[in-house]
N, C-alpha and C positions, 0 to 999 in steps of 0.2 A: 402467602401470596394467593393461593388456592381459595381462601376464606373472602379475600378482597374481591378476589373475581368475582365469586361466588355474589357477592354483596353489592355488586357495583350498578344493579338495575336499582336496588333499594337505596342505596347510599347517594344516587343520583337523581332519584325521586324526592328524596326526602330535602335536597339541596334546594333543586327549583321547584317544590312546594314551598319553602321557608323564602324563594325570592321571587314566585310570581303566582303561585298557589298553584290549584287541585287540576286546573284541566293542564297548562302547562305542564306541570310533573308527569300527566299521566301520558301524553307525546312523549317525553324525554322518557319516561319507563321503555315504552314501545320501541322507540330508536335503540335506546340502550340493548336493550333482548336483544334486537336485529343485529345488533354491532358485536356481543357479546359471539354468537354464533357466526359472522363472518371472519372475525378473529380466530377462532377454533378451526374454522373451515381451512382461512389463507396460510394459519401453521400447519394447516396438514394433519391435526389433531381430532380426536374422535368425539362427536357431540354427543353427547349424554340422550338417553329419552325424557328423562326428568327438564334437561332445559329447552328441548322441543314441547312439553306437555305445557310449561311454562311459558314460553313464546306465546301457543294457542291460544291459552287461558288470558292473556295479558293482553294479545290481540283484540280479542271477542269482548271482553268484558272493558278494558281502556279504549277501544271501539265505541263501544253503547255510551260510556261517559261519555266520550266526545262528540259522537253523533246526535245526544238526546240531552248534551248538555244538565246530566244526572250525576252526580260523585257518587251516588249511591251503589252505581254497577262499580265501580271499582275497588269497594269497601268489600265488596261481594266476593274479589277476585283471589286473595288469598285465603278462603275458608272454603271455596271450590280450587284451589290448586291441594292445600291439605285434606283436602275428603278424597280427590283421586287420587292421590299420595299415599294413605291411609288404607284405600279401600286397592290400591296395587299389591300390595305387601299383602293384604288379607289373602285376595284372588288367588294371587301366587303362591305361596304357602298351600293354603286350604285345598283349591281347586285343582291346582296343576302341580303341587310339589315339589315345590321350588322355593327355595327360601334366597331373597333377594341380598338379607346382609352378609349371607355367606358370601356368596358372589362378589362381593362391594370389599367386602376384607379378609374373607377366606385366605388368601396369598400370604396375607399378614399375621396370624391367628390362627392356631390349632382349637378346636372346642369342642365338646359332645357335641349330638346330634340336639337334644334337649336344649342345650344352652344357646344353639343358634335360634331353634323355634321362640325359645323366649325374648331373646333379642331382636326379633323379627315382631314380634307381637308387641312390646315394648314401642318400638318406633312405631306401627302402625295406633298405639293409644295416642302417642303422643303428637304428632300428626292431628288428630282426631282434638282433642286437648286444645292442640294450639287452632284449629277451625272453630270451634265452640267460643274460646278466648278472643280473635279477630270479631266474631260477631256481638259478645259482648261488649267489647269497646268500639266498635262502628257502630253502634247504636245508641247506646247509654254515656259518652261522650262527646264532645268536639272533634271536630277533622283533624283539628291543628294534634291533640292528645291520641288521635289513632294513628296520626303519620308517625309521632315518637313514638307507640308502641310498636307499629310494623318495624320501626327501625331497630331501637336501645333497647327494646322489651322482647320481642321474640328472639332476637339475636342473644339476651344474657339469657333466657332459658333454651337456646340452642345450647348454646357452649356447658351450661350449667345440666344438662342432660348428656351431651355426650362426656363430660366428667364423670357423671355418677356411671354409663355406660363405660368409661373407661378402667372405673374402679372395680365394676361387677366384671369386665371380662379378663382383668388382671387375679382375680380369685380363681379362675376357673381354666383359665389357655395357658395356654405359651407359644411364645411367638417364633413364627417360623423362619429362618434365617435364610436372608435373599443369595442366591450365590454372590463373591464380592465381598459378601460383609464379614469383618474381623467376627471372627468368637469369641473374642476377648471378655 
């Protein structure tokens, strides 16, 4: 359900582009964000900074689309959500010392120190990867072929990276047991 959520600005874009096209979708993106975080807000539940950094990004840049009647800015907007994505995880790490996926699965997950930096750096490539990748294909395709990539294409090399992440951190952790849970 988390993944759905997750998905429901893109999944919703990608609808009314396919029923009324690019500036439509890019309102219905906007809305969606806004609705995603009132949702979270009227549970009572805690908003992430990543879906506020996104709200911004998706604001400003589906903004200029719509205002300047451009698709262009909006093509823009997930290869500048993944550079500050990318370039979070560096800062933190590097600068301040802080490794963010420890934070994010630490709870879940015992692992050397070494194996979190790498998995820290790991998602900061890949992040990076998939900004390079949106601009290849917002540029050297059709709208109609980057709205399927934003949606079926980054989404199957999500899942298909945190697989391979899932396999590298079952080599190296062991998972910590929540109180509650059977040891069986």
């Amino acid at each position: 359900m988390k993944l759905l959520f997750d998905l429901f600005p893109v999944i919703v874009f990608f609808a009314a582009y396919k029923l009324a096209g690019i500036y439509t979708a890019t309102t219905v993106a906007i809305v969606a964000t806004f609705a995603q975080i009132g949702w979270l807000w009227w549970r009572g539940r805690r908003i992430e900074p990543a879906l506020w950094l996104s709200l911004g990004v998706v604001v400003v840049f589906g903004g200029a689309t719509l205002a300047l009647h451009d698709e262009a800015f909006i093509k823009w907007k997930p290869t500048v959500l993944y550079v500050l994505f990318a370039a979070g995880l560096l800062i933190a790490q590097g600068l301040y010392r802080r490794n963010p996926m420890r934070a994010l699965m630490g709870s879940q997950v015992k692992l050397p120190e070494p194996i979190w930096s790498r998995l820290n750096l790991a998602w900061a490539a890949f992040f990076a990867l998939l900004a390079v990748l949106n601009l290849a294909v917002a540029w050297n395709f059709s709208t109609d072929a980057w709205v399927n990539f934003k949606l079926f294409g980054v989404t199957g090399l999500m899942l298909g990276f945190v697989f391979l992440q899932a396999l590298y951190i079952s080599r190296h952790g062991e998972v910590v047991e929540q109180p509650g849970q059977d040891a069986s």
